[in-house]
Structure formats: structure tokens, C-alpha cells
DODREN-862575 format. One record per residue (C-alpha): residue number from 1; x, y, z. Coordinates in steps of 0.2 Angstrom, whole numbers, m for minus. Example, Ala and Ser with C-alpha at 12.3 -4.5 7.8 and 13.67 -1.06 7.14 Angstrom:
# DODREN-862575
   nr     px     py     pz
    1     62    m22     39
    2     68     m5     36
END
This chain:
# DODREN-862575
   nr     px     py     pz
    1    709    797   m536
    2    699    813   m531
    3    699    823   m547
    4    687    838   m550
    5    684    840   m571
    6    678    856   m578
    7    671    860   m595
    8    678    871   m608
    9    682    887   m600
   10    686    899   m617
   11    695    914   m608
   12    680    915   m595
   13    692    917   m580
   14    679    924   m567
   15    669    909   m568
   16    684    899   m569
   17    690    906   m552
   18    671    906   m544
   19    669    886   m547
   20    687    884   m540
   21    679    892   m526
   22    664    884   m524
   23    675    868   m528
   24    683    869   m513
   25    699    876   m518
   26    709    891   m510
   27    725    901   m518
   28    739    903   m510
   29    749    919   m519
   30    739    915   m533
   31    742    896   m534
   32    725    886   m532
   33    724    869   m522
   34    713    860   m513
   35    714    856   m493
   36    709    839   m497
   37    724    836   m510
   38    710    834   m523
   39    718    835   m542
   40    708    847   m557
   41    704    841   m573
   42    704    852   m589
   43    696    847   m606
   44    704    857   m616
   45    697    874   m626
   46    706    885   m613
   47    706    900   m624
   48    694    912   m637
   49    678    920   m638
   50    679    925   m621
   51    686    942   m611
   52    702    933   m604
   53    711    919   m612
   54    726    926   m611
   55    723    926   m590
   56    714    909   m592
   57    731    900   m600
   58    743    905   m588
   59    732    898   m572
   60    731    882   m580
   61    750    883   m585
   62    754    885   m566
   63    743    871   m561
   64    749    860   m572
   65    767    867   m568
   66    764    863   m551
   67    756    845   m552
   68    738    851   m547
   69    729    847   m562
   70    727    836   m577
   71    726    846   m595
   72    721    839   m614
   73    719    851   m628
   74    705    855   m638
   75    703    860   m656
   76    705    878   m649
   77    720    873   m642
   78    726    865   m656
   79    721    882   m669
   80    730    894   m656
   81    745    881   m655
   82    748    881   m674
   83    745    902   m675
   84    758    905   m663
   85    768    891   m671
   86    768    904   m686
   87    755    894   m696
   88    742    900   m708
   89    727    897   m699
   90    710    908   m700
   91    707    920   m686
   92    689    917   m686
   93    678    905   m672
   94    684    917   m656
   95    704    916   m660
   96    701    933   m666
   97    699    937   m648
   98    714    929   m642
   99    724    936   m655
  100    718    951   m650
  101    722    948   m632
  102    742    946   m638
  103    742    961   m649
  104    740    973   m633
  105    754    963   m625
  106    770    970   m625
  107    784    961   m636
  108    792    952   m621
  109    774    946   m614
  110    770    940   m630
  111    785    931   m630
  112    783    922   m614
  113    764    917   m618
  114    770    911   m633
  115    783    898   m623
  116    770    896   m610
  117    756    889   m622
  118    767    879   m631
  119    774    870   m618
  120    757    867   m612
  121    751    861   m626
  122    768    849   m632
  123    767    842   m616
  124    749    836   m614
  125    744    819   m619
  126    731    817   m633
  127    719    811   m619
  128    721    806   m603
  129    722    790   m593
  130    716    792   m577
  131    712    781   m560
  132    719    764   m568
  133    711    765   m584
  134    695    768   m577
  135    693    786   m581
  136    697    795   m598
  137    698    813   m601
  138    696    819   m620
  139    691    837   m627
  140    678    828   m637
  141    676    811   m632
  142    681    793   m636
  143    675    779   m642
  144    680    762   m633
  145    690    756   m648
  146    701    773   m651
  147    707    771   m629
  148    723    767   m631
  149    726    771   m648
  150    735    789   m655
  151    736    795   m675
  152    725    805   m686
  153    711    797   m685
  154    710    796   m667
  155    716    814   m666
  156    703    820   m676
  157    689    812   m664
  158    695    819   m650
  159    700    838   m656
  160    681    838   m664
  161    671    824   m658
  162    663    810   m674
  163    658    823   m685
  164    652    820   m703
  165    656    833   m712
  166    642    840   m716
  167    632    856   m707
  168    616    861   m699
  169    605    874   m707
  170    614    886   m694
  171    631    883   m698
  172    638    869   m683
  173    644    852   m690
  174    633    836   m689
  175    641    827   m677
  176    637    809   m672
  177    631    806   m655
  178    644    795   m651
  179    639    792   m634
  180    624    785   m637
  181    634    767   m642
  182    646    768   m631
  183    648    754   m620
  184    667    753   m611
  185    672    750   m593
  186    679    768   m590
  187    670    784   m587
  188    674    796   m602
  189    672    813   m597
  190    671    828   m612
  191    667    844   m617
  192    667    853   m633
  193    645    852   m637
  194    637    864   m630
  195    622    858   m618
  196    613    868   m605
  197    617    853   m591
  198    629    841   m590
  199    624    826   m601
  200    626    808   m594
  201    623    792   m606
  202    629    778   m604
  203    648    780   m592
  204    650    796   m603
  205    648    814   m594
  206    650    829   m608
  207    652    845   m594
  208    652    858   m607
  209    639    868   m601
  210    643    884   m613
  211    650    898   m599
  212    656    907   m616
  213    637    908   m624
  214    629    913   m605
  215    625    895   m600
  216    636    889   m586
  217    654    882   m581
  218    653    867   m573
  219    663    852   m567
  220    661    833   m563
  221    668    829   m545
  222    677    810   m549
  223    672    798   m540
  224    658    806   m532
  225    650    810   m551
  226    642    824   m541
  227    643    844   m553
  228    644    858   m548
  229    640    876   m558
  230    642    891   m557
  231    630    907   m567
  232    639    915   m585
  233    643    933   m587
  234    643    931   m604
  235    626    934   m614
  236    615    920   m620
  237    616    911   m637
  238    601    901   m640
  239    609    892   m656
  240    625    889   m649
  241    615    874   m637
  242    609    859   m650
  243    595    854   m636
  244    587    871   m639
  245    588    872   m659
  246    570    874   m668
END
């Protein structure tokens, strides 16, 4: 299996269809593939924060659609999915922007982002299980003995990583580095943490590289574990990158 995994994208759709470039792949009316038959990998966080989430969700939808790539939520996902749901949920942490996005939408396109996104997200798996158990895809990780499992507890590591409750002086949660102990026979491949160049420890790649806070996007070629990066629009937020923190 050939698979090309890239970080949390965030509505950055320029840089989404630059690395898709650079990846190798080519649209064809609009519909990405690669020559090479190679397959994309999305970790979730697809929406918020940045210019175009709207245009961000329904290029994934069509890739999915068409068998082109692999998609898990992230705890993005998972906010935007219980808004349009008709939940109470805070428009605050970048869903503002995408609620914004589907107020200038017309009734009807609203609607059909509305079925689009929900399908997406009720037919993605928790995590996936990729390459015969050898390589996992989760929004924010997985520790060896959740592979396998589903439920809440499981849900919650994966939508927000082993977070403790508890804050940092400038308001992100203490997480746990998780990775750190990790110690499994397949290569677990996340996002969600923020780092200014993909993170590899242990078999554990986090390819968040922060295109929404002007970092980069970036993706993990499988099984080559080569990245690839393309340059932010966006501006730069020091604070958003926990290696760069006072």
C-alpha cells in the first residue's frame, strides 16, 4: 500500500491543492489522483480557522466519494458535525469561521453541505486500519492498547489526544506525550499538536505542521516515510507551536 498522509488542513485549501501538487497528483475536472494509483490519507480537522473550509470539505468528500483517499475525523470534525446536527455547541476555536462560511451560502447550498459533511463524517471509521494492521491513522493518536478498541474512552484520545485536564499558562490543554511510551508494531500516523516539523518518536509520525498558524502543511509518504511541505499563507502564531513556548 502506497498512501500519502497529510496533517490537519483547517480550510487551508491553497496549500491543500499546492501539496497535491507537489505530491504528484493531477485533477482531472476537478477530481485529484495520482498516476501512480497512490491513495491520500486525511487526519481529520478538515474545517475552521482558515479562509476555506467550506471548499476544503467538499474536495475531500469527492475523494473519499471516489475511493481516492482514507478520512478520520478530528475534534473539529466532530464540533461542526454536532452544530449542523442542530446541537448547542460554542461557536468559538475557528468554528465561528465556518459558520460563517455557511451563512453566506444560499439556503439550498447550505443544505447540501449539510448532507455532504454528515455523510462524511457518519461514514468514517474512529481511526483507521491500514496496510494489515501495520499502519493506523488517528486525528490525535493511539496508544497500542486502544488499537482495536472503540467507546468513549478511546474516542476521547483520539478526537483530543491523552490530555489531563488541565491548561498551560496560555490557555492549550496539558496533554501527555503519549508517544514517548509508545511501543507497537504499527506505524501511527496523527495530527492535531501543532509542531513546526513533522515529529517522529518511536513508529509515531505527528504531521501537523500548523498551515492554519503560518507553519506548513505537510504529508508522510507511506512506506517511503519520506514528507513533503509546502510554505502557509496564513500569518505566524508563535504560541500555537508547544516547541516554541517560553
Amino acid at each position: 500500500m502506497k498512501i500519502d498522509i497529510i496533517g490537519d488542513i483547517h480550510g487551508c485549501k491553497v496549500e491543500f491543492i499546492e501539496l497535491l501538487k507537489a505530491l504528484g497528483y493531477i485533477s482531472d475536472a476537478g477530481v485529484y489522483r495520482h498516476p501512480n494509483g497512490r491513495k491520500l490519507g486525511l487526519v481529520g480537522d478538515l474545517t475552521d480557522r482558515g479562509p476555506d473550509s467550506i471548499g476544503v470539505v467538499r474536495m475531500v468528500s469527492q475523494l473519499v466519494e471516489n475511493g481516492n483517499a482514507y478520512y478520520v475525523p478530528g475534534n473539529h470534525c466532530n464540533k461542526l458535525y454536532r452544530f449542523l446536527l442542530g446541537n448547542k455547541v460554542q461557536q468559538t476555536h475557528g468554528l465561528e469561521t465556518t459558520v460563517a462560511e455557511l451563512d453566506a451560502l444560499s439556503t439550498k447550498d447550505q443544505q447540501c453541505f449539510r448532507t455532504k459533511f454528515i455523510s462524511l463524517y457518519e461514514n468514517a471509521p474512529l481511526y483507521q486500519v491500514l496496510d494489515n494492521k501495520r499502519l493506523i491513522i488517528a486525528h490525535a493518536g493511539l496508544k497500542k492498547e486502544f488499537i482495536g478498541q472503540q467507546g468513549n474512552k478511546v474516542k476521547t484520545f483520539v478526537l483530543y489526544g491523552d490530555i489531563t485536564g488541565e491548561f498551560h499558562p496560555n490557555g492549550m490543554p496539558i496533554r501527555r506525550d503519549w508517544a514517548q511510551s509508545y511501543d507497537g508494531d504499527a506505524w501511527i500516523v496523527y495530527g492535531h499538536t501543532p509542531v513546526r516539523e513533522v515529529r517522529v518518536v518511536n513508529k509515531t509520525a505527528n504531521i501537523d505542521t500548523g498551515a492554519v498558524f503560518g507553519g506548513k502543511l505537510s504529508a508522510l509518504r507511506y512506506p517511503e516515510m519520506e514528507t513533503v511541505s509546502v510554505e502557509s499563507s496564513m500569518p505566524f502564531v508563535k504560541e500555537k507551536f508547544r516547541e516554541l513556548w517560553d
